[in-house]
TIRO-2110 file (N, C-alpha, C; in Angstrom, 1 decimal):
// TIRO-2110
0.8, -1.2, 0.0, N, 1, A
0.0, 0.0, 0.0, CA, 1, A
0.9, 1.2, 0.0, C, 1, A
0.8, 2.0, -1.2, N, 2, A
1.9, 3.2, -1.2, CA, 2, A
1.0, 4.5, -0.5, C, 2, A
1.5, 5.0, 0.1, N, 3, A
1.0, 6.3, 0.5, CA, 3, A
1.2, 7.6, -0.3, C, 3, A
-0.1, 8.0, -1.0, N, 4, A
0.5, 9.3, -1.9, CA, 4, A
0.1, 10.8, -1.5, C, 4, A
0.8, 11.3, -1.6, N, 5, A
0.7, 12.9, -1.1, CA, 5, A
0.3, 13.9, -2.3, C, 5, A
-0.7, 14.8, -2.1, N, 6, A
-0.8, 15.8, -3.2, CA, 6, A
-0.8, 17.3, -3.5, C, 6, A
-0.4, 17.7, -4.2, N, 7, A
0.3, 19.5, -3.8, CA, 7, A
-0.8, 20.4, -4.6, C, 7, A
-1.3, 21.4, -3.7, N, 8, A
-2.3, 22.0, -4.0, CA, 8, A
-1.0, 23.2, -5.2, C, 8, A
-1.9, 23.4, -6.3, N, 9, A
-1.0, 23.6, -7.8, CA, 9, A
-1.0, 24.9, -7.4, C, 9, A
-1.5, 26.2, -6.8, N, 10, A
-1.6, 27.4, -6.4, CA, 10, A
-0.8, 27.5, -5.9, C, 10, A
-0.1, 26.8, -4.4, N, 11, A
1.0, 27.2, -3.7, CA, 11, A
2.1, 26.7, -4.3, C, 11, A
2.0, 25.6, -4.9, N, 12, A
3.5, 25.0, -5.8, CA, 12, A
3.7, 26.3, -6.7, C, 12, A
2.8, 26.6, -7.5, N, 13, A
3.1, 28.3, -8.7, CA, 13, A
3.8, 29.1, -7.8, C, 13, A
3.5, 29.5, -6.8, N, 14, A
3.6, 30.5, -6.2, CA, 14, A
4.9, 30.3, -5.2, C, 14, A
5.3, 29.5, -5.2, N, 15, A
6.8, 28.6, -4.3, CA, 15, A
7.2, 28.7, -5.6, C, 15, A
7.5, 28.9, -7.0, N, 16, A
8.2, 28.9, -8.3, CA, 16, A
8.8, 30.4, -8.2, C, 16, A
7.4, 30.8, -8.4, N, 17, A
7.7, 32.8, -8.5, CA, 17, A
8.3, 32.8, -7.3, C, 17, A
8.2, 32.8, -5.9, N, 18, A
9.1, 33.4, -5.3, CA, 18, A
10.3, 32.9, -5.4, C, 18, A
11.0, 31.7, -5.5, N, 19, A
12.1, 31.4, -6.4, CA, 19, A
12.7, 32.1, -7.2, C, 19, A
11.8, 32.8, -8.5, N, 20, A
12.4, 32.9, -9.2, CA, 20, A
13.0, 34.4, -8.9, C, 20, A
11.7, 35.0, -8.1, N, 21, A
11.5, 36.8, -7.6, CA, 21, A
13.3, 36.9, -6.8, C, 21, A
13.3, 35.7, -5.9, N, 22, A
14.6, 35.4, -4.7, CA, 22, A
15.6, 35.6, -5.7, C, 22, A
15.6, 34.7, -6.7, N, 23, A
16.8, 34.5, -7.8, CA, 23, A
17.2, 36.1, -8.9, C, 23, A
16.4, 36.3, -9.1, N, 24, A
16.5, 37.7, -9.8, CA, 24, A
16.9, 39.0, -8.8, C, 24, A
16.1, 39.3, -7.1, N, 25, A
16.6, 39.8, -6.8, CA, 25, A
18.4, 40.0, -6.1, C, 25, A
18.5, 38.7, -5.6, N, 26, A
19.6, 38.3, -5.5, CA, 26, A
20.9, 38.7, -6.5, C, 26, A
20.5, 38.2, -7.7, N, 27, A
21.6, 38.3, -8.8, CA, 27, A
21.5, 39.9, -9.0, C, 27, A
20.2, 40.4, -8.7, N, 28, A
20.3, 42.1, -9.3, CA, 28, A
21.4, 42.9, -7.9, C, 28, A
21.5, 42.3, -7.1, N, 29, A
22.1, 42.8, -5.8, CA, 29, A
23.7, 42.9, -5.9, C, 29, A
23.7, 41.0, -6.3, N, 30, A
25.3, 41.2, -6.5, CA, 30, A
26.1, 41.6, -7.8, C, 30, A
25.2, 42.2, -8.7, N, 31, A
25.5, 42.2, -10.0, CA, 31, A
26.2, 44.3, -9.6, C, 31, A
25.7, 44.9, -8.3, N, 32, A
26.2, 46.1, -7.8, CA, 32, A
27.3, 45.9, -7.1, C, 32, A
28.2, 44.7, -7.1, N, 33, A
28.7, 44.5, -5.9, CA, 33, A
30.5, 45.1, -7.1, C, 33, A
30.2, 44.6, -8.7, N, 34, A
31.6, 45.3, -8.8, CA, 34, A
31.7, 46.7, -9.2, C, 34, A
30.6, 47.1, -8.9, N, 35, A
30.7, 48.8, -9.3, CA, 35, A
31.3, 49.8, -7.5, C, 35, A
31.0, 48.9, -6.9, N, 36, A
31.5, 49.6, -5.9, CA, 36, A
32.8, 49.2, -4.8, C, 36, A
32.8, 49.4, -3.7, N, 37, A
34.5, 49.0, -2.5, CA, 37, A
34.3, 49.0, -1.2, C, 37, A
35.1, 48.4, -0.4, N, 38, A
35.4, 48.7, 0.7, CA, 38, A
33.6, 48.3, 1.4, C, 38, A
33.1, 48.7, 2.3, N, 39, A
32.4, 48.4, 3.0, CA, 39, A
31.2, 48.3, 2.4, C, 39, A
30.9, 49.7, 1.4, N, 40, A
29.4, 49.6, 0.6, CA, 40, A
29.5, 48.3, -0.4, C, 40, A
30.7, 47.6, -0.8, N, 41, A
30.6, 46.4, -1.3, CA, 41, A
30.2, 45.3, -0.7, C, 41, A
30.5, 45.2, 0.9, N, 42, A
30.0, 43.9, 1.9, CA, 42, A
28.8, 44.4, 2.2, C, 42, A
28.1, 45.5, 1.9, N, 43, A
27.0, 45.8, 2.0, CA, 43, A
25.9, 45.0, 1.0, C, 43, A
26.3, 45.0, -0.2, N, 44, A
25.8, 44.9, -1.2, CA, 44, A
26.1, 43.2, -1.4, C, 44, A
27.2, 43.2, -0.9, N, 45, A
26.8, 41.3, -0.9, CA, 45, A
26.6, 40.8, 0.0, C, 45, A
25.9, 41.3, 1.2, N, 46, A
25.3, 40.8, 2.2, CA, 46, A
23.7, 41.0, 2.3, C, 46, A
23.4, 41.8, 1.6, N, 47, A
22.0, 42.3, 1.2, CA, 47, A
21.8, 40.8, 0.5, C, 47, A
23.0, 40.8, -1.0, N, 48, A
22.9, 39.5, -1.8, CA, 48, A
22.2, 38.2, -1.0, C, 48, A
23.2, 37.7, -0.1, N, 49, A
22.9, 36.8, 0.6, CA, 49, A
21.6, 36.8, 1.4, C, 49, A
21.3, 37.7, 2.1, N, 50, A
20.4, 37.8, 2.8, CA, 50, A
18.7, 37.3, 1.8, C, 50, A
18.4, 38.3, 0.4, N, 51, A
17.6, 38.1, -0.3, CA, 51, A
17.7, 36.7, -0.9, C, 51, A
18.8, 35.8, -1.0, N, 52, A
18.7, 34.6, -1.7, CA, 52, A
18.5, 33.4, -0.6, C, 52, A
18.8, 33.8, 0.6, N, 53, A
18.6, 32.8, 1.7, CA, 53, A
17.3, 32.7, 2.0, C, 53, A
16.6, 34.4, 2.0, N, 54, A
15.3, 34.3, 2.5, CA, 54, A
14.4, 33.9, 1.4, C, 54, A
14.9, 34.1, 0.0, N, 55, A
13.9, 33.6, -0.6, CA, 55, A
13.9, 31.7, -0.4, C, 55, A
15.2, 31.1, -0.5, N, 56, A
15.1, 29.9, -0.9, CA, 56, A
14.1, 29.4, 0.7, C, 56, A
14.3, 30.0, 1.8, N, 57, A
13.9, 29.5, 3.1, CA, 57, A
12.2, 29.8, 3.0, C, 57, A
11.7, 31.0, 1.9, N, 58, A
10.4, 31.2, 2.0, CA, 58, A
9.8, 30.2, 0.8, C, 58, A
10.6, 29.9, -0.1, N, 59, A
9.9, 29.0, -1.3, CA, 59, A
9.4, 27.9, -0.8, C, 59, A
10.7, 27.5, -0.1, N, 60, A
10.6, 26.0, 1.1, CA, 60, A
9.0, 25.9, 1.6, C, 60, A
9.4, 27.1, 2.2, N, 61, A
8.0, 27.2, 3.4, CA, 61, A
6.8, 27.1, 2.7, C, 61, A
6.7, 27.7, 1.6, N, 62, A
5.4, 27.9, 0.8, CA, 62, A
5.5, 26.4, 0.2, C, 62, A
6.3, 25.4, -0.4, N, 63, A
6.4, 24.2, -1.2, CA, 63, A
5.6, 23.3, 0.0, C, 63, A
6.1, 23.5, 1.1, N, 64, A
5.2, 22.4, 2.0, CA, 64, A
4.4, 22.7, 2.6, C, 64, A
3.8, 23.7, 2.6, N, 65, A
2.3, 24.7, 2.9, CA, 65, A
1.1, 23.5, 2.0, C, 65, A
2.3, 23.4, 0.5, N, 66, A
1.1, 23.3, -1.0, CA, 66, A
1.5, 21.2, -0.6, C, 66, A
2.2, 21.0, -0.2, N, 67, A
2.2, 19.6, 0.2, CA, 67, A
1.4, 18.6, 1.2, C, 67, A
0.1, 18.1, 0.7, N, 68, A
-0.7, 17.2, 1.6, CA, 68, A
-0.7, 15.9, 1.5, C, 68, A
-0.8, 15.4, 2.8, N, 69, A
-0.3, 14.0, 2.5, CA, 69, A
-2.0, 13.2, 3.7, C, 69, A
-2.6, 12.4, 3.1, N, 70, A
-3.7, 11.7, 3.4, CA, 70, A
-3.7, 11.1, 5.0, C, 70, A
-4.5, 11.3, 5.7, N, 71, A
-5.0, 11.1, 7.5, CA, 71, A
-4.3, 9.8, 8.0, C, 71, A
-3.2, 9.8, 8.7, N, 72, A
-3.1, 8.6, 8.7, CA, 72, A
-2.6, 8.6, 10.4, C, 72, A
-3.3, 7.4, 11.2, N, 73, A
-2.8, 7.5, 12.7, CA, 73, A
-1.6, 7.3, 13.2, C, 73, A
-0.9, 8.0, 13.8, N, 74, A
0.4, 7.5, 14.1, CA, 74, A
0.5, 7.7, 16.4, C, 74, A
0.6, 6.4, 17.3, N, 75, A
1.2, 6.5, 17.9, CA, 75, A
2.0, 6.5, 18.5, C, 75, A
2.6, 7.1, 19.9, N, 76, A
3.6, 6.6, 19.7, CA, 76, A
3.6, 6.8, 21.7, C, 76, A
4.3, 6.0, 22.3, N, 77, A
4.0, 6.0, 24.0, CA, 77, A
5.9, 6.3, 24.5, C, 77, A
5.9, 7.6, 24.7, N, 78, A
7.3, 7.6, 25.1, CA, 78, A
8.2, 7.1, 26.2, C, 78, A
7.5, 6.9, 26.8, N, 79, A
7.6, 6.4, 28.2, CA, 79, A
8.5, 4.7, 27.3, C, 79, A
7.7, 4.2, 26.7, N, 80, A
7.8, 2.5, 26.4, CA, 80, A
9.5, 2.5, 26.2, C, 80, A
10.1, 2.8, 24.9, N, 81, A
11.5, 3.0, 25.0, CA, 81, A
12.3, 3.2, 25.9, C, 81, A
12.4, 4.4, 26.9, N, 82, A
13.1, 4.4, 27.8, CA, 82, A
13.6, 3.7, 28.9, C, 82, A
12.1, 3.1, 29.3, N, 83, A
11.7, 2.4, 30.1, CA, 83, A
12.4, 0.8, 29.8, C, 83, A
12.1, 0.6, 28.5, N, 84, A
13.0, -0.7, 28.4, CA, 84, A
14.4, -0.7, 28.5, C, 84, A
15.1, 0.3, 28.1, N, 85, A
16.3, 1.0, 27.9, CA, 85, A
16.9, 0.6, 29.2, C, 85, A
15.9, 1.3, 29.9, N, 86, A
16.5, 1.1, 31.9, CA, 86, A
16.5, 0.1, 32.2, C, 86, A
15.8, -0.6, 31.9, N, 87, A
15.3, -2.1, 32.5, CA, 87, A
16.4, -2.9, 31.7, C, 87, A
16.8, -2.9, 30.5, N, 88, A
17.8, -3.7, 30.2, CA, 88, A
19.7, -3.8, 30.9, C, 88, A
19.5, -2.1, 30.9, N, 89, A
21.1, -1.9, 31.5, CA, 89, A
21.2, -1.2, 33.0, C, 89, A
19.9, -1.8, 33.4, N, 90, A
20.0, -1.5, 35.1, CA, 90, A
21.0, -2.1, 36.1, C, 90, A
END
């Protein structure tokens, strides 16, 4: 029995564009970085980084927003592991 998961197609589009929005602003950021020096340059490629991390970390977040996966029960008693754990190397 395979378990299949399904991605609502709105937030998957929308996890693409901000990729792509992250990717273009990113490149437009560091693409200033050889016109200028000295400090306004680590300015400008830290802006870089900052825009390309947050986009890939927000695409993320939106990709598994658009990712559903079907009701399925899981338990779990934490107590049971440890408890054996002790009991074996007591």
């Amino acid at each position: 029995m395979a378990i299949v998961g399904t991605y609502d197609i709105v937030l998957a589009l929308l996890s693409i564009l901000i990729a792509i929005f992250a990717s273009y602003t990113a490149l437009d950021l560091a693409g200033r970085i050889h016109a200028s020096s000295g400090i306004t340059r680590r300015m400008w490629l830290s802006a870089a980084a900052v825009a390309m991390g947050g986009g890939i970390w927000a695409m993320h977040f939106v990709a598994m927003l658009a990712f559903s996966m079907p009701s399925m029960t899981v338990s779990y008693d934490p107590a049971s592991p440890s408890y054996r754990c002790w009991w074996r190397y007591r």
